[in-house]
C-alpha positions in Angstrom: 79.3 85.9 89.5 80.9 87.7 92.3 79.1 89.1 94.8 78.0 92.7 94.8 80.6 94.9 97.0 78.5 96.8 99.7 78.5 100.3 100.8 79.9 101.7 104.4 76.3 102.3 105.4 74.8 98.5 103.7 77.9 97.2 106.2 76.7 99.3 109.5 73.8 98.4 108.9 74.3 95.0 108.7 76.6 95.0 112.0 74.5 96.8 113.8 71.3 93.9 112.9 73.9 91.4 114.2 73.5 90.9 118.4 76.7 89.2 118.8 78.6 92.1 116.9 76.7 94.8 119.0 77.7 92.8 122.1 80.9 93.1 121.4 81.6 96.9 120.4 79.8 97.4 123.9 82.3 96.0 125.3 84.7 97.9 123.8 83.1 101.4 124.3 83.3 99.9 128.0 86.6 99.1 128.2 87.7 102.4 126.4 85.7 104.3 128.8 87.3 102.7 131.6 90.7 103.0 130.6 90.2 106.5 130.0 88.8 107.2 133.7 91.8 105.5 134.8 94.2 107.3 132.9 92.2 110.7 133.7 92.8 109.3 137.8 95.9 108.3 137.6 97.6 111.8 135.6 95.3 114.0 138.3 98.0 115.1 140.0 100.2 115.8 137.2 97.4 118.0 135.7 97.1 119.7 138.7 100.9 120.7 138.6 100.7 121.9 135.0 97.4 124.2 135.9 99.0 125.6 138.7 102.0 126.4 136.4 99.4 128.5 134.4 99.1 125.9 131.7 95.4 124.8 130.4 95.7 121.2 130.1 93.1 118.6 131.1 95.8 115.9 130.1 99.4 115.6 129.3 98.5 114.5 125.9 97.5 118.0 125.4 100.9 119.0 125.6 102.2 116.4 122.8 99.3 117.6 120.2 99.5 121.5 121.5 101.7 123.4 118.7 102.7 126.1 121.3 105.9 125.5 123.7 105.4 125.7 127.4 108.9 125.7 128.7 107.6 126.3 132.2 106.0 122.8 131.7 109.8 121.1 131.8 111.0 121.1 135.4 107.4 119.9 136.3 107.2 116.8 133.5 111.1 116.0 135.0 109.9 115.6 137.9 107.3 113.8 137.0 109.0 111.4 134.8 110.7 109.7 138.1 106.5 108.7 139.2 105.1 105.0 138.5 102.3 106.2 136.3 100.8 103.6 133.8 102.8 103.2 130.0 100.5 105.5 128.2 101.2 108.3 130.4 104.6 108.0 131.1 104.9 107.9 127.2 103.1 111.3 126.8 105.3 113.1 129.3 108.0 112.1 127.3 106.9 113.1 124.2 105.9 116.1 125.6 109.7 116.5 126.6 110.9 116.4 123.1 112.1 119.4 122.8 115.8 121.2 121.4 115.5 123.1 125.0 116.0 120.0 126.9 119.3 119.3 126.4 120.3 120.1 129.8 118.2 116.8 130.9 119.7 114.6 128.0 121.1 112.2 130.5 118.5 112.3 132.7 116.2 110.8 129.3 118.6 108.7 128.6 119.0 107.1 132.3 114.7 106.7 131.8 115.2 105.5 128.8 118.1 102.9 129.8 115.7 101.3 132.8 112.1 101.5 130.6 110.1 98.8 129.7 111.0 96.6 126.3 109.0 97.3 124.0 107.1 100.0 126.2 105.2 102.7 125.0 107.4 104.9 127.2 110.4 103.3 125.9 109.3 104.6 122.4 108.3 108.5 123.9 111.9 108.3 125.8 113.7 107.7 122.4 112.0 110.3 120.2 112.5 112.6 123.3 115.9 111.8 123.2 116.4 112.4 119.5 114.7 115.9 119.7 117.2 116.9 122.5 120.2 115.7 121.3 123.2 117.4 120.2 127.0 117.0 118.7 128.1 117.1 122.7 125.9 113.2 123.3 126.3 112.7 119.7 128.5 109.1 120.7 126.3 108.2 123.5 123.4 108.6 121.7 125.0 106.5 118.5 126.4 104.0 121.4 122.5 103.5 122.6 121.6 103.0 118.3 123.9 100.2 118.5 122.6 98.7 121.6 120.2 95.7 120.1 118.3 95.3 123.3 116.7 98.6 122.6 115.0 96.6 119.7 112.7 98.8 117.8 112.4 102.3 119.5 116.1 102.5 118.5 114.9 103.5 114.9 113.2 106.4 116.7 117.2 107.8 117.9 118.1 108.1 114.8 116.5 111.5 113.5 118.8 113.0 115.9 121.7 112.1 113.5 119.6 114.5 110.6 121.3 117.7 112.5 125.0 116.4 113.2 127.8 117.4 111.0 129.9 115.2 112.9 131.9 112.5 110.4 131.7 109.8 113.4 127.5 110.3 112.4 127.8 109.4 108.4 131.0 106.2 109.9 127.6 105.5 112.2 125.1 105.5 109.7 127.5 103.6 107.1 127.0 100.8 109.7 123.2 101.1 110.6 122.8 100.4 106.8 123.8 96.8 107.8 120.8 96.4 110.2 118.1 95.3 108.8 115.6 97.2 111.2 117.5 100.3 111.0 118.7 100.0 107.2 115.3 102.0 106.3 115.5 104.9 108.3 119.6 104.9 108.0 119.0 105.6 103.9 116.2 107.8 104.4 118.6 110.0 107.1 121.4 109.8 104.7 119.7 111.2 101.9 118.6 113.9 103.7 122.3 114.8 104.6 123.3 114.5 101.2 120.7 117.4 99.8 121.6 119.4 103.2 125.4 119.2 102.0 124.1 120.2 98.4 122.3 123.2 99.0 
């Protein structure tokens, strides 16, 4: 016969009878704690230039998960872009840059996003910061930096941008990504959505 399944509370209980379990998610409430103090040290000053800019943030993370738009915030997270803060923050202020407004900086992203990290977090916030401030004017550079492999994964995050293009170098483009198979996915879904944009 096969066992019984368990409820969620049977299993707590049962973890939290078990020492060497308890050790263990002590360790990681520990760890989590400290990596938070870190990150709350480390973005400090950051913070402070956002507050003084009138805007009510105790991290840069609030920024990313805040609906409103703080435009005022833009010069300050440039600026702070350029700092060596650790990956989780320097992904948030990039995320918190992806914004249609920023197309003035659109080089300035994709310089960042040229010298991050492989396989960074920041490399990831760069590229969907990227796609939200592209247009038809960095339509080719921001197709060129698709094709560049050594981007690796956060390259599937550029795409989006090619959503809003009605440029016929974007569907020549996408006709290609549908060859690659870690962009093939994304390529299809982004074409489709083209397609019932053309229908409507």
């Amino acid at each position: 016969m096969k066992d019984k399944p368990i409820t969620a509370d049977e299993l707590l209980k049962r973890l939290h009878a078990d020492s060497v379990w308890l050790a263990e998610e002590r360790e990681r409430e520990r760890a989590f704690a400290q990596r938070q103090a870190e990150h709350s040290l480390g973005e400090a000053p950051l913070v402070a230039d956002l507050r003084s800019a009138g805007i009510p943030v105790s991290s840069v993370w609030d920024l990313v998960n805040d609906r409103r738009r703080w435009p005022q915030s833009f010069p300050i997270l440039l600026a702070h872009l350029d700092r060596p803060y650790p990956d989780a923050i320097c992904d948030g202020i990039a995320r918190a840059l992806a914004d249609p407004e920023l197309r003035f900086a659109w080089h300035i992203l994709a310089d960042h996003y040229a010298k991050a990290a492989r396989g960074s977090r920041t490399e990831q916030g760069l590229a969907v910061a990227l796609a939200n401030s592209a247009d038809d004017e960095v339509m080719p550079e921001l197709i060129a930096l698709v094709r560049n492999a050594s981007f690796g994964g956060s390259r599937g995050l550029l795409l989006d941008a090619l959503t809003r293009s009605r440029l016929s170098l974007v569907d020549e483009a996408l006709r290609e990504f549908l060859q690659v198979p870690t962009l093939a996915k994304e390529a299809r879904r982004i074409i489709k959505v083209r397609r019932s944009r053309r229908q409507r």
